[in-house]
C-alpha positions as CSV (number, residue, x, y, z in Angstrom):
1,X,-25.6,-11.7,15.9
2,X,-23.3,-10.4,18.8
3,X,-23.9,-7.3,19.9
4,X,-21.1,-4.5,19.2
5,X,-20.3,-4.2,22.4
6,X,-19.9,-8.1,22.3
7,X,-17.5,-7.6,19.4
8,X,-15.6,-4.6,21.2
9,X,-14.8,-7.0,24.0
10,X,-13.7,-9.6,21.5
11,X,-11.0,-7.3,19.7
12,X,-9.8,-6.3,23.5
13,X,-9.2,-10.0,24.0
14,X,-7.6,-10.5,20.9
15,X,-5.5,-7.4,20.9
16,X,-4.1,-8.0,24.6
17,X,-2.3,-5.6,26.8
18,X,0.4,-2.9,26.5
19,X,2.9,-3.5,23.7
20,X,5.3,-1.4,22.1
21,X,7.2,-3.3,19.2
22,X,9.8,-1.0,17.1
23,X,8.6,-3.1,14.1
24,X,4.7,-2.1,14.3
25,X,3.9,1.0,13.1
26,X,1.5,2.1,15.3
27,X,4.2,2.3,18.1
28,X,3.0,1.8,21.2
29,X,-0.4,0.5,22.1
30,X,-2.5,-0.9,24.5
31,X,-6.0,-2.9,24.2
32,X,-5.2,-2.7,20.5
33,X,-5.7,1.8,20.6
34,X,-2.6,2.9,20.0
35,X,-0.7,6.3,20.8
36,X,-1.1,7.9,17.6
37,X,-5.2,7.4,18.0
38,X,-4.7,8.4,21.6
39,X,-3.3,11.8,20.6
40,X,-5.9,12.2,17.8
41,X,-8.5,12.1,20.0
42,X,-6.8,14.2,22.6
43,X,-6.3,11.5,25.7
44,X,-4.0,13.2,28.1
45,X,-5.1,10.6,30.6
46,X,-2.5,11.2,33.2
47,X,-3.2,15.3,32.6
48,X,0.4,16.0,32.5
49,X,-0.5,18.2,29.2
50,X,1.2,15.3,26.7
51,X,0.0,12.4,25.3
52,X,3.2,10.0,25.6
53,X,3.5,6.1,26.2
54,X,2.4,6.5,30.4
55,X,-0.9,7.4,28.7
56,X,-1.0,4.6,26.6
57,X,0.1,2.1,29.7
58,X,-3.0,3.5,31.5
59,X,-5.4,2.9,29.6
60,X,-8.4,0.7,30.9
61,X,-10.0,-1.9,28.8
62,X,-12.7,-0.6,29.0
63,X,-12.3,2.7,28.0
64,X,-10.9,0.6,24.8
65,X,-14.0,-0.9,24.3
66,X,-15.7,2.3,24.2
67,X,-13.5,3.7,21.6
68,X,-13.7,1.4,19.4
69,X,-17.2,1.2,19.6
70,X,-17.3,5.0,18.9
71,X,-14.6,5.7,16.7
72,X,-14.2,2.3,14.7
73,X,-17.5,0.9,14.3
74,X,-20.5,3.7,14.8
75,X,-18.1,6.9,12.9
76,X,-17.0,4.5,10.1
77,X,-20.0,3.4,8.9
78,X,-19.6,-0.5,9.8
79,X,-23.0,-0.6,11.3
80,X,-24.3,0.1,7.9
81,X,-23.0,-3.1,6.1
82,X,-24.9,-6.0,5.9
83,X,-24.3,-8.5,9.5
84,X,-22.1,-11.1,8.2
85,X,-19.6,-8.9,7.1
86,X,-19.9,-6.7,10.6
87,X,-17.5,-8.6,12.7
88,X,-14.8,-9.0,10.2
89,X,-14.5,-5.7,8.7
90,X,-14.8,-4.1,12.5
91,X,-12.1,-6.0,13.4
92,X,-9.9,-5.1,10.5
93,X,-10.8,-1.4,11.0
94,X,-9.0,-1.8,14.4
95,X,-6.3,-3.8,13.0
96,X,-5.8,-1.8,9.6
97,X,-8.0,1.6,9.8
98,X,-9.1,2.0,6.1
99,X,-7.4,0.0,4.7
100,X,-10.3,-2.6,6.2
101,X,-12.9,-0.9,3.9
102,X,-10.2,-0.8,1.1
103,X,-10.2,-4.2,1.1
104,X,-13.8,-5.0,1.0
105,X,-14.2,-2.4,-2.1
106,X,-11.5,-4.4,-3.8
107,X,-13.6,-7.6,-3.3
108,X,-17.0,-6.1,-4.3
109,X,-14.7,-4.6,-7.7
110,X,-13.4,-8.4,-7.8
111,X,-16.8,-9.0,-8.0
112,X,-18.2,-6.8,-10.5
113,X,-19.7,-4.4,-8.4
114,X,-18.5,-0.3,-9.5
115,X,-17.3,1.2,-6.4
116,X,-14.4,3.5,-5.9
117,X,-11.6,1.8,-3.6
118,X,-11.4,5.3,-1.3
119,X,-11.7,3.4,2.4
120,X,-15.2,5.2,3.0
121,X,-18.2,3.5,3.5
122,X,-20.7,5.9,1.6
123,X,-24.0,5.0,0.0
124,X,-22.2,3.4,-3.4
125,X,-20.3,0.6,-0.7
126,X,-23.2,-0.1,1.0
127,X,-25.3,-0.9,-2.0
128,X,-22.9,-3.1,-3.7
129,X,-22.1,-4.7,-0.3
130,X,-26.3,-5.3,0.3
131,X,-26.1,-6.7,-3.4
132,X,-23.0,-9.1,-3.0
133,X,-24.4,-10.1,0.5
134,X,-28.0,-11.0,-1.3
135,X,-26.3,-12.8,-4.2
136,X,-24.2,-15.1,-1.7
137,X,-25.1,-14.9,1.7
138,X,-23.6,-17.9,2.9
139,X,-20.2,-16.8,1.3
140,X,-19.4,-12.9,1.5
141,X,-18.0,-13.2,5.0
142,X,-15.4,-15.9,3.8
143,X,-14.9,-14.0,0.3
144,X,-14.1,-11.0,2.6
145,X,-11.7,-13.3,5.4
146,X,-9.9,-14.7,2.6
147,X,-9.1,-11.1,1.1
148,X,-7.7,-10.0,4.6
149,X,-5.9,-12.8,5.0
150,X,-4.2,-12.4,1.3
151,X,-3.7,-8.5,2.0
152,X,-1.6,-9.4,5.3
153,X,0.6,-12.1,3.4
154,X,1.1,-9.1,0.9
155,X,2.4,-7.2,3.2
156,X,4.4,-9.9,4.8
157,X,5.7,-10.2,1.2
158,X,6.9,-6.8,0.8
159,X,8.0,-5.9,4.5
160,X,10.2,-8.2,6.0
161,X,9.8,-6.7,10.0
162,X,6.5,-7.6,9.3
163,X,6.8,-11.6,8.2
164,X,6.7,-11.6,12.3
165,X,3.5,-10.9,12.7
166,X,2.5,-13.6,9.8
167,X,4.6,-16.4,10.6
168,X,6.0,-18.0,14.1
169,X,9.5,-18.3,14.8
170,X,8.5,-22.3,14.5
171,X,7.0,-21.6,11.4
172,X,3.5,-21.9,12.0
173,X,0.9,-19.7,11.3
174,X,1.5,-15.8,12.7
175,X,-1.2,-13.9,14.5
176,X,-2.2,-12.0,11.7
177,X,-3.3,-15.5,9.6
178,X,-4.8,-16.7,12.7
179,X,-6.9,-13.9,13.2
180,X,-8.0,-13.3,9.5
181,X,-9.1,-17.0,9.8
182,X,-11.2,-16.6,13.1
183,X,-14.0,-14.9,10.7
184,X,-13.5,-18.0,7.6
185,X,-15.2,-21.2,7.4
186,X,-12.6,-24.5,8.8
187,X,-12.9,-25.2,5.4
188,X,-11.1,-22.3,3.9
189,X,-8.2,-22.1,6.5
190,X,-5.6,-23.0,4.9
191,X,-3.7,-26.1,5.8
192,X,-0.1,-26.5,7.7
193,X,0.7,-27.8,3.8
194,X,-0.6,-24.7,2.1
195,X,0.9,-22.0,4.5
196,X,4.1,-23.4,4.4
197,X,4.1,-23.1,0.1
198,X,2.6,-19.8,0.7
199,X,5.8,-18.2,2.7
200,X,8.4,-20.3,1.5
201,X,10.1,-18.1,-0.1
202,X,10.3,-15.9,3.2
């Protein structure tokens, strides 16, 4: 497996520079750390005594990759899970906070497994995550890709500023979809076909 640090670097790449898109909700951000985790963690990097959007610009990457390796993979509880489902769920956590573990207890409740759907990965989410990974290990990281990639066309559904971020202005798959499928099998991509049923009524 990639080291995290590996992975950190990934999600930089795939993240990108500054942006600051009045349709995303985590206003502006840079290296995929945005202002409002800027200000949590008190990063006046310019010391002018507020944490604005000129912090955010300043940013370096790696200073990124450091926080996410602190803050979204080591203080979560990521390194915990088994190693398929690492990469994934660490890059959700950076894409989604919580809502990355909330998926995976959904999916291991999907699957039979009693855990409570809280975002926290605590002793009862590790367990049934070891016992899903044991009982297909050739298939939890797909199970888990295809669950992201369903809760992002949900929310695409239900929030039209955010069918942007789902679907191209040519039609083709938006970043989100390609980015949930990075971490599923070719074989459960879905096909140009099968996208465009999925958000035709977009």
């Amino acid at each position: 497996m990639r080291s995290v640090r590996q992975l950190a670097e990934d999600i930089v790449a795939r993240e990108g520079g500054f942006v600051d898109d009045p349709d995303d909700p985590g206003g502006a951000t840079n290296f995929g750390i945005t202002i409002h985790t800027m200000r949590r963690l008190g990063l006046d990097l310019d010391g002018n005594g507020i944490i604005d959007t000129a912090d955010v610009r300043v940013l370096t990457r790696a200073r990124a990759v450091d926080i996410f390796i602190e803050q979204y993979y080591h203080r979560t509880g990521i390194a915990r899970l088994p190693e398929a489902l690492r990469p994934s769920v660490f890059d959700m956590q950076v894409n989604a906070g919580a809502n990355a573990v909330r998926i995976l207890q959904r999916l291991l409740r999907e699957m039979g497994h009693a855990v409570d759907v809280d975002g926290v990965i605590g002793p009862q989410t590790v367990a049934a995550t070891e016992a899903a990974a044991n009982a297909a290990p050739d298939h939890i990281a797909d199970a888990y890709g295809i669950a992201r990639r369903n809760y992002y066309l949900r929310l695409a559904d239900a929030r039209i500023a955010s069918r942007k971020f789902a679907r191209t202005r040519s039609g083709a798959k938006g970043g989100w979809i390609r980015r949930a499928e990075e971490f599923i099998a070719p074989r459960f991509h879905l096909s140009e076909a099968e996208f465009n049923a999925r958000v035709a009524a977009w």
